[in-house]
Each structure stands twice: as structure tokens, then as C-alpha cells.
C-alpha positions in Angstrom: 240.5 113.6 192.3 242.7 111.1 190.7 244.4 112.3 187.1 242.5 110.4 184.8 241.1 110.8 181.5 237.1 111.3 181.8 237.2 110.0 177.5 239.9 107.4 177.7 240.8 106.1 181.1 244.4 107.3 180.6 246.2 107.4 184.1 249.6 107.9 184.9 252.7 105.8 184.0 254.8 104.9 186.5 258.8 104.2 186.5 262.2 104.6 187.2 264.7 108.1 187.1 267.8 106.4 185.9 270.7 109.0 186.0 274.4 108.3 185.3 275.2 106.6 188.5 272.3 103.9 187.6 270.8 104.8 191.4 267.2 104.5 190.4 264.3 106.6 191.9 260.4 106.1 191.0 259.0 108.3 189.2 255.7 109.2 187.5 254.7 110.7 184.0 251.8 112.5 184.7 248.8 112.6 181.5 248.8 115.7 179.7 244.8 116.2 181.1 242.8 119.9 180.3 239.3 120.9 181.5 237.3 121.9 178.6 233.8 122.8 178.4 231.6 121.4 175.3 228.0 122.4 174.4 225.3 119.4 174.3 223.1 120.4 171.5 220.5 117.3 172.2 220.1 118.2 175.7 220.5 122.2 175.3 223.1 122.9 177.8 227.1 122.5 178.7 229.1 119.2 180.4 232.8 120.1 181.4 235.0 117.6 181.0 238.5 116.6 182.4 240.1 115.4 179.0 243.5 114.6 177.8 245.3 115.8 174.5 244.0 112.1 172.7 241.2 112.8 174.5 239.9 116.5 172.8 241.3 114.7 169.1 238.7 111.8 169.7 236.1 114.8 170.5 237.1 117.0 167.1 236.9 113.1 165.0 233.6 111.9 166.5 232.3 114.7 167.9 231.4 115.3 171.7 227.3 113.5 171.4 228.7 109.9 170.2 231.4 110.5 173.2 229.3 111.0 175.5 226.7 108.4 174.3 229.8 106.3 174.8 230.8 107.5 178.4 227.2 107.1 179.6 227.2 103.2 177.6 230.1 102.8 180.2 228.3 103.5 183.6 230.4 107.3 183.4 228.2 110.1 185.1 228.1 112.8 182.4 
């Protein structure tokens, strides 16, 4: 399962370890993702999520039916 955001599409960022000596290694920064479990009142039962942090504040602003209205607009299985 690849470490992306199931609400914004965030993946990991990709770069360079750049120590004293300037001998540069790849690296990755990894997305801050959570699994979190909301309630869909319209359809009367639960959807668990793989979210990150930006991810769970766009839940609390516009609440988890318009996101997954959204999601589903996309072509995202819900």
C-alpha cells in the first residue's frame, strides 16, 4: 500500500541527506498519514480512512460528508 493521503493525494518528498562532508545520499520525508475511523450519518455506518494531519483539519473544516462527496466526484472508492 503506497503512503498516500486517501483526502489529499499527498505522497512523499524525495531528496538529498547533505552532511558536513557535502557526500549526498537520497532520502525520503515520509507524510505524517493516521488511520481514523469517521461515522457516515447519510448512509448510517463507518468508512476508515488513511488520512494525513492536513488531511483530518480539512475533515474538522468541511466535515467528513462533503469529503467524501468529493473523493467519490474523483473516481476514489470510499
Amino acid at each position: 500500500m503506497s503512503r498516500t493521503c486517501d483526502v489529499t493525494g499527498a505522497g512523499p518528498g524525495f531528496g538529498n541527506n547533505v552532511p558536513w562532508s557535502k557526500h549526498k545520499t537520497r532520502r525520503r520525508w515520509n507524510v505524517n498519514l493516521q488511520s481514523k475511523r469517521y461515522f457516515l450519518p447519510s448512509e448510517g455506518r463507518h468508512v476508515r480512512l488513511r488520512v494525513s494531519a492536513k488531511g483530518i483539519k480539512i475533515i474538522d473544516r468541511d466535515g467528513v460528508e462533503a469529503v467524501v462527496q468529493r473523493m467519490r466526484a474523483a473516481g476514489k472508492q470510499v
